[in-house]
N, C-alpha and C positions, 0 to 999 in steps of 0.2 A: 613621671616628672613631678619635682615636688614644687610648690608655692616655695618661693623665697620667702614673702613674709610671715609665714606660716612660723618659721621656725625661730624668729625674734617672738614674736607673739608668744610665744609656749613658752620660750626663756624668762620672760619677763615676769610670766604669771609663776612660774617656779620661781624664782626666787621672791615675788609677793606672798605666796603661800609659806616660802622657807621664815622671813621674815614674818609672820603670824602666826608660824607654829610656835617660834622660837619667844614671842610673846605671851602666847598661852603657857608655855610651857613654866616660862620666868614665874607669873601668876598664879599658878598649880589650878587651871581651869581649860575641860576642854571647851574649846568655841566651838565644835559642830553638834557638841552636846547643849549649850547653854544658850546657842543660836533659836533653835525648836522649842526653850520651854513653854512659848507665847501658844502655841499651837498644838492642835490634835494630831494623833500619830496619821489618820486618813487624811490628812490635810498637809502632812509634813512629805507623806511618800507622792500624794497628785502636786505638789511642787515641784517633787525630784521629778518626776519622771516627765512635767511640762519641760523642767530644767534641761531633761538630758534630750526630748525632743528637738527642743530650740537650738541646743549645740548640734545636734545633727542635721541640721537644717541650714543651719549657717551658711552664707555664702563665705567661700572660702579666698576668693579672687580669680582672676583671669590668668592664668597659665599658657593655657593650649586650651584648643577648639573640642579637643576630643576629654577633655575636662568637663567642658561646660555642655556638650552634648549628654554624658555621661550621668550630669547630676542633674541634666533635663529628664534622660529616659526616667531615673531612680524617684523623682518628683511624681512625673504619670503614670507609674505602675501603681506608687503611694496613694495616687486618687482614685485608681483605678479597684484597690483593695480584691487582688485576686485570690481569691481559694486555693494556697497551695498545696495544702493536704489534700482535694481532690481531684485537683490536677496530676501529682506525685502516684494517688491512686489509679487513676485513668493510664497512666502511663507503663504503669508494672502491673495492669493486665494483660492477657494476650488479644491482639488487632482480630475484631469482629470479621465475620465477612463485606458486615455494611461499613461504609468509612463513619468516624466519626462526627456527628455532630454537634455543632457550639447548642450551648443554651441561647435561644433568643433574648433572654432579657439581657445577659453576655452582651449578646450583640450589638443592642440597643443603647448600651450602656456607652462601650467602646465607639459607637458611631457618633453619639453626645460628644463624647469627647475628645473628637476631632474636629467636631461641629464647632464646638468651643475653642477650640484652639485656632481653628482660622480664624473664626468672628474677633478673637481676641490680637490674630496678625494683623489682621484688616484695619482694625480699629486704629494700631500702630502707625500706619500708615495710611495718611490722611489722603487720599485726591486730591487735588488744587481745581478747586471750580472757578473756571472764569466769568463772571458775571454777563449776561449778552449787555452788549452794544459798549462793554468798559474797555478801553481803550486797554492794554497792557503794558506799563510803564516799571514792572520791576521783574525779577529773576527768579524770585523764590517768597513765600512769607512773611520773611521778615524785613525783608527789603519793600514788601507791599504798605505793611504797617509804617516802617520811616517814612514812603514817602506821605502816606495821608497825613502824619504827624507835618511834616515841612510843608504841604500844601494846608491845612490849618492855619497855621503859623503866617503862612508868606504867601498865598495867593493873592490876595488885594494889594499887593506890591507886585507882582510882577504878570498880574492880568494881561497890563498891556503888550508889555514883550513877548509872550506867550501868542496873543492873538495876531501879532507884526510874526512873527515866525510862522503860522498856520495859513496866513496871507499871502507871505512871500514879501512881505518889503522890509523886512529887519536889516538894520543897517548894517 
């Protein structure tokens, strides 16, 4: 499935570029030549290629789940930075009699980083601790927050009602 906005997006930027070639062009100068004079050519390719990272890193939008799953896995393999030339190798030798075993630094590695990735769930996803002996007067957080604001505000105005209701003789 594709992104719908995805392909306004690209429309757009083609015709920005059409419209800029077609300005160089008029001028008899190219801009991707004239762009780089300020700078060294080691300095001109770790641009492109921060350039061409960051496009590929791009969040692209919400689609489907199996999207956003997808360029979850492609993110954790990237931090993961596996050897796949010796992986490719291990695999198109012929199977030991012992089974094979991970490299433990491997392992250690990959355990971090899942270690990480809950602490970072976790984190997402606060508790609600209720203070002992605080009475519970709201629903959820933000509701806790308005009401301290309005009891700020308006407690020495309605003390009294407040302690006729807790009594039992509110009219």
């Amino acid at each position: 499935r594709e992104n719908p906005g995805e392909e306004q997006r690209q429309e757009r930027k083609r015709r920005e570029a059409q419209k800029l070639k077609l300005r160089e062009e008029y001028a008899g100068d190219d801009y991707e030549r004239s762009r780089f004079w300020d700078y060294s050519v080691e300095q001109v390719e770790q641009y492109e290629e921060k350039r061409r990272r960051r496009e590929d890193n791009r969040e692209r939008g919400f689609t489907d789940y199996s999207q956003v799953n997808q360029r979850k896995y492609e993110r954790d393999v990237a931090k993961l930075k596996p050897d796949l030339a010796r992986y490719q190798r291990a695999k198109d030798e012929p199977p030991a009699e012992s089974q094979h075993r991970p490299d433990p630094r491997n392992v250690d590695t990959l355990a971090r980083s899942v270690e990480d990735q809950q602490r970072r769930r976790a984190a997402l996803h606060k508790p609600s601790i209720a203070k002992e002996g605080e009475q519970v007067s709201y629903i959820n957080q933000r509701n806790a927050r308005f009401n301290r604001k309005m009891n700020r505000a308006y407690d020495k105005h309605t003390k009294e009602i407040r302690d006729n209701f807790e009594r039992g003789t509110a009219l």
